[in-house]
N, C-alpha and C positions, 0 to 999 in steps of 0.2 A: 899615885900623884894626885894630889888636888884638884878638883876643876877648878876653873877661875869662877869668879862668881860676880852679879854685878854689886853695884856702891851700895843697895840696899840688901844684900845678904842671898837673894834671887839666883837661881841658874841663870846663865848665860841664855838670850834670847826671848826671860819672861818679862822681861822691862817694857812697857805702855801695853802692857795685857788688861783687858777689861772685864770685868765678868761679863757676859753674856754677847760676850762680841767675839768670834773666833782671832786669834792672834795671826799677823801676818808671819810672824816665827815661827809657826807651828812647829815648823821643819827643823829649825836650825835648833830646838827647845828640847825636839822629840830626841835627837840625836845626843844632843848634850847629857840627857835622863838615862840615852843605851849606856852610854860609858860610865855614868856611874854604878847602873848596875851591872857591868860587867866587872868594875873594882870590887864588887859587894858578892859577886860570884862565889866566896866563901863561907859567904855569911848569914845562917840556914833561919835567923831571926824569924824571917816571914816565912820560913817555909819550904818548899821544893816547887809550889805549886807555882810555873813562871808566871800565870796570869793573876795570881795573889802577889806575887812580889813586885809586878810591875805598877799593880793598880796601887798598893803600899807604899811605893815610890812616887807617884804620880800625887796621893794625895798628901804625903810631906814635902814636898816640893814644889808645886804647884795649886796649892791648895789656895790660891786667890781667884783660881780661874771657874767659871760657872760650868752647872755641873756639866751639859752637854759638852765642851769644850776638853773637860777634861778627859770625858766617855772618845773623844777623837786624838787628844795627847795619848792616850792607853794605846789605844789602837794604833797609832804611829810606831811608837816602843817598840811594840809588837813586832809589825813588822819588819825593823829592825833590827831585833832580837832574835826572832826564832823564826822569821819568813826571807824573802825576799825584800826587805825591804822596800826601798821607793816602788821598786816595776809591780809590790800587789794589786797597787787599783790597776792598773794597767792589766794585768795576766787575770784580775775578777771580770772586767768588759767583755763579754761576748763578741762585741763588735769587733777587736783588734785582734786581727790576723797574724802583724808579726811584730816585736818588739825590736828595737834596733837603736843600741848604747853606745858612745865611742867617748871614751873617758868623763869627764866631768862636766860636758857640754849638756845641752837639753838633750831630752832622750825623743827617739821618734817612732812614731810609729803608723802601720799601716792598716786602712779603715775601710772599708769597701774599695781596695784596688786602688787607691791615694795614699799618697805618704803625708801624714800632719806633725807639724812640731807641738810637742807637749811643753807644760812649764815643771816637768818629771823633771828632777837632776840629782845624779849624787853627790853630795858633801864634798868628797874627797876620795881619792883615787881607792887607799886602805878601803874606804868601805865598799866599794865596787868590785876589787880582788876579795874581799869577806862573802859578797852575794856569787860571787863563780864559785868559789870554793865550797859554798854552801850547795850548791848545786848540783857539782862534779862528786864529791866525796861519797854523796850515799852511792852512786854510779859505778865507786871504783876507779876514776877517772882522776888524771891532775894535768893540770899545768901550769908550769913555771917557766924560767929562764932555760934552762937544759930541751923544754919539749912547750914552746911558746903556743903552736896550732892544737885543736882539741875540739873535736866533735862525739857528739853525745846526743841519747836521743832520756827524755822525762820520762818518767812512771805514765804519767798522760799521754804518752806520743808524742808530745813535744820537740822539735829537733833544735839544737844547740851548738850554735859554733861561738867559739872563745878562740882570739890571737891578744897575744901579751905585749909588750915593747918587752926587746927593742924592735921587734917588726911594724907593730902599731905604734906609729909615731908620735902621736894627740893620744895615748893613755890606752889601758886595754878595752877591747873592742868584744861586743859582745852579741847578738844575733840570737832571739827566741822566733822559730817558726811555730805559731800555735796549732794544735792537731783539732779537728774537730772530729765530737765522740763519736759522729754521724757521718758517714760520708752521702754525695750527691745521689740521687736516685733520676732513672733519665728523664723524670720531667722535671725535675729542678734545674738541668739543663736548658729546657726551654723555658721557663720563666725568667733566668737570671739571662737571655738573651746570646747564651753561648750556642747555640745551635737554632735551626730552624726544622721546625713540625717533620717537612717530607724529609731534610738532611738526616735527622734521628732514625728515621722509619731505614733511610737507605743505609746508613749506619748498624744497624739493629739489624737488619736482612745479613749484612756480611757476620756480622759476630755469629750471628745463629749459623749460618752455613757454614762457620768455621777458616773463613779469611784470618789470614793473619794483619795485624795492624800496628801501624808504626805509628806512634802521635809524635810529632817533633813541635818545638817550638823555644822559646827563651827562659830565662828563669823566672818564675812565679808566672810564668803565661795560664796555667790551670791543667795541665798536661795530665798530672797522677790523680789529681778531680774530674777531669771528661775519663780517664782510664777506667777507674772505678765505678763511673757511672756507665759506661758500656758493659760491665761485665757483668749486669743487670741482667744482659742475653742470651749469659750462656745457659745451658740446657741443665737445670739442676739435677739432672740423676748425673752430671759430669764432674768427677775429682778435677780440682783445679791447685795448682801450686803457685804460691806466689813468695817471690824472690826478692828480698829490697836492698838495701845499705841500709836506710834506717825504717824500720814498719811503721807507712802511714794508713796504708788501703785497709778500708773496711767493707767489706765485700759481705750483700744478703743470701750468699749461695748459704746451703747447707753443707756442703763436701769442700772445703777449704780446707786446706794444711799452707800453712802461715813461715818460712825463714826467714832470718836478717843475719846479715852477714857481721863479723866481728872483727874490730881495730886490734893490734898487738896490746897486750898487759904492760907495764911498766918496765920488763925485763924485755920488751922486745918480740914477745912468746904468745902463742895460742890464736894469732891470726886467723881468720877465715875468710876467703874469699868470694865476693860473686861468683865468679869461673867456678870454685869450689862448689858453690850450692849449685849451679847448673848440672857440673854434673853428675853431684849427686842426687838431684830431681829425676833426672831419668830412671832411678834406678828406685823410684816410689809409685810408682804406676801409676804417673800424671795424663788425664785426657788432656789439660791445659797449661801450658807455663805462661805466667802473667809476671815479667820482670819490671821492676819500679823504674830501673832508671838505665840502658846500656850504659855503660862510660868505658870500659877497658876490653881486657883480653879474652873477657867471657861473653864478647861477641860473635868467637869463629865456634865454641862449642854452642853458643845458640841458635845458630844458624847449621848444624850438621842435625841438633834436634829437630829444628822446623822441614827441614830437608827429609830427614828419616820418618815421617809419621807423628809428629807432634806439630800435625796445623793448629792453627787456631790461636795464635797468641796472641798478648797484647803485650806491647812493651811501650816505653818513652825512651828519647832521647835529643838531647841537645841541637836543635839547627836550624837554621834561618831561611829554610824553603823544603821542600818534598826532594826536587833532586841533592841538595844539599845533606837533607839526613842521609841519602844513600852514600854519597862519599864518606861520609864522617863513616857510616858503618862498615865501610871498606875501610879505614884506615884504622879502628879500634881489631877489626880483626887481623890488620895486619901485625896486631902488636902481640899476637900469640903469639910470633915468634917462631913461626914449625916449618918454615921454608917455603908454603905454597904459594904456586905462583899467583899473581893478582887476578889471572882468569879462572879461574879455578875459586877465587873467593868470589868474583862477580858471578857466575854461575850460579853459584849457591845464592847470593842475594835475590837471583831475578826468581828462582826456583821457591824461594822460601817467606818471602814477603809480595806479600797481595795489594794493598793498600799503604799509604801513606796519608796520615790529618795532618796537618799545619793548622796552629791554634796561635793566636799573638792578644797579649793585654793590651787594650785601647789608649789614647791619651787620658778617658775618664774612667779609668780604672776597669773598664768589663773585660772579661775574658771571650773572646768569638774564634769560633772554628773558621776560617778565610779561605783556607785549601782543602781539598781531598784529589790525590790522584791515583792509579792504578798502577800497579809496575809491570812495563812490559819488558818483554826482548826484542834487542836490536843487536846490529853486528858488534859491536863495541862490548856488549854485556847489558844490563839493566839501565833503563831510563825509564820517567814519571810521563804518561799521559792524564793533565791534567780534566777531572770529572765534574769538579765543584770548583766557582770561584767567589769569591767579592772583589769586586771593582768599582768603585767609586758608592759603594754603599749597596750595591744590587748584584744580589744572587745571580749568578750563571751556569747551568745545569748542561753536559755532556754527556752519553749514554756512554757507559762500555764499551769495546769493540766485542764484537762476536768472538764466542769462545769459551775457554772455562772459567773464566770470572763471571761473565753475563748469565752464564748458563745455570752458575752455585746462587748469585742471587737472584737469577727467576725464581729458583724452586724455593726458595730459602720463605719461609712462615713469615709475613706482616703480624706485629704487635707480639711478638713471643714475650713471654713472662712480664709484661709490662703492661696490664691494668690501668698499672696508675698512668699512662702514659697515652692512652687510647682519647678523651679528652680532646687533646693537641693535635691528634694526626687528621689529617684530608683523607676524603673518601680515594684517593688516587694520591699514588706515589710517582715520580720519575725514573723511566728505565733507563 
């Protein structure tokens, strides 16, 4: 089919183009040029080479336009054509953490812990289901009307959630979380104001003595970012296992073995579970299980691990205070399903987690540690005696009670494996 074209013979969109002035059409000109070359898709004229044929294209078509202007037409095409179109400048920015599309609207996205609306939009819905699909396919992944939800993690790390209509109601909706190739190192922790000098130092004492630790907090609070940065502690002649849904952690140890668990195939088939990788981790002769995220059933087998001789973990998980993660993780393991009764699972809690962080994103975007508590026993089963707080912007510091938590980190090494970290720390920590 024809494009239309305007009254002077021009593609659509290059009407009041001037040389040497970029067009306010850019966009609407660039898209107009994908479609013809995608009619032209047969036609080996110019070549196979797409960047031959697009630049070929560009200068029979647009050939009023000066040269740089057209050197930015090309490059629009482009990515168009063989990228991601509109989101590439957006996924080139170092700066932008996470991309966030919901049909045809401006596209948003997130900049140091703020959400900005950009003047990014797609065309039209087709070309937005074109950029998922471009996406999902090399993955192996689809989704349509029959399987509308669809998460996926990029060749980069990248993690990807896609919902279609009819669940998305404004058009399909689209979700890029950008991976960085580097994770936090723990002074990067103290610079970027998520932790405080002696808080690290006290942090750092339990990892090295092998406390296990729970970081809770909300979504994008920095939870599997402080994770990965404590694990800076552990003792590198230590094998560490770590378990995710989708692999972000980039951990400096030397002895990492790396799983991500698996969605079903297309037929429904080849599932792998968290629970799955848990426990088959035990059976890899882990000194440390470091889980990205609890959410479900492979709460009660991680807790029979931490229980049996695999202290020392780190895990995250969803919740809105220190005593709060512990229920949640009471009821994720009740969802194993294997009849024990609820004391019997508190038991295990109070036995098998040592600490609790609570981490929360600021109204200006920072991420800060606010809690740390210790898990004790009480008649009931497990509850939080709060160590660490912020309250009204000023730290408040609580000792341990006497015992075996106080005792692991008295003995527990100041500044283990951490160099770059020494800098930051007070001659004197808090006991």
């Amino acid at each position: 089919m024809d494009m239309p074209e305007a009254h002077d013979g021009s593609p659509p969109g290059s009407r009041g183009l001037l040389p040497g002035r970029p067009p306010e059409g850019l966009d609407a000109l660039a898209a107009a040029l994908r479609g013809r070359l995608v009619e032209a898709a047969g036609d080996d004229a110019d070549g196979d080479d797409p960047a031959a044929r697009i630049g070929a294209l560009v200068e029979r078509e647009a050939g009023i336009l000066d040269a740089g202007t057209r050197a930015a037409l090309a490059a629009r095409v482009a990515e168009r054509s063989v990228g991601l179109g509109p989101l590439e400048p957006l996924l080139r920015d170092p700066a932008v953490d996470e991309v966030l599309v919901c049909g045809t609207a401006p596209v948003w996205v997130e900049r140091g812990g703020r959400l900005e609306q950009t003047e990014v939009r797609f065309a039209g819905e087709a070309e937005l289901r074109h950029v998922i699909e471009r996406i999902l396919a090399p993955l192996g992944r689809r989704a349509d009307e029959a399987e509308p939800l669809c998460d996926a993690r990029l060749p980069d790390g990248s993690r990807v959630n896609v919902v279609l209509p009819p669940l998305a109601l404004d058009g399909p909706l689209l979700t890029i979380r950008r991976f960085r190739p580097r994770g936090f190192a723990p002074a990067d922790l103290v610079a970027h104001g998520t932790v405080t000098p002696p808080l690290l130092d006290f942090l750092g004492r339990a990892v090295a003595a092998r406390c296990t630790l729970l970081i809770c907090g909300g979504t994008g609070s920095g939870k599997t970012t402080t994770l990965g940065a404590l694990a800076a502690f552990v003792d590198a002649a230590e094998r560490v296992v770590t378990i995710e849904d989708a692999a972000e952690l980039r951990l400096s140890l030397p002895h990492v073995v790396r799983l991500e668990s698996r969605p079903p195939n297309l037929e429904g088939r080849g599932e792998v579970t968290i629970r799955r990788l848990v426990r088959n981790a035990l059976r890899m002769r882990p000194d440390r299980l470091i889980v990205g995220e609890v959410r479900g059933a492979e709460a009660l087998d991680l807790l029979v691990a931490l229980s049996t001789g695999h202290a020392g973990s780190l895990c995250t998980i969803h919740a809105g205070s220190a005593a709060e993660a512990l229920r949640r993780l009471e009821t994720l393991a009740l969802m194993a399903d294997v009849g024990l009764p609820l004391a019997a699972i508190r038991d295990q809690i109070a036995d098998a987690i040592d600490l609790v962080v609570r981490q929360e994103r600021a109204p200006d975007g920072g991420r800060r540690i606010v809690e740390v508590a210790e898990v004790v026993r009480v008649a009931g089963g497990p509850a939080v005696r709060e160590l660490f707080s912020v309250r009204a912007g000023r730290p408040s510091w609580r000792a341990p009670l006497e015992g075996t938590l106080a005792g692991r980190l008295a003995a527990a090494p100041s500044r283990r494996r951490c160099a770059d970290v020494a800098p930051f720390l007070p001659p004197s920590t808090p006991r």
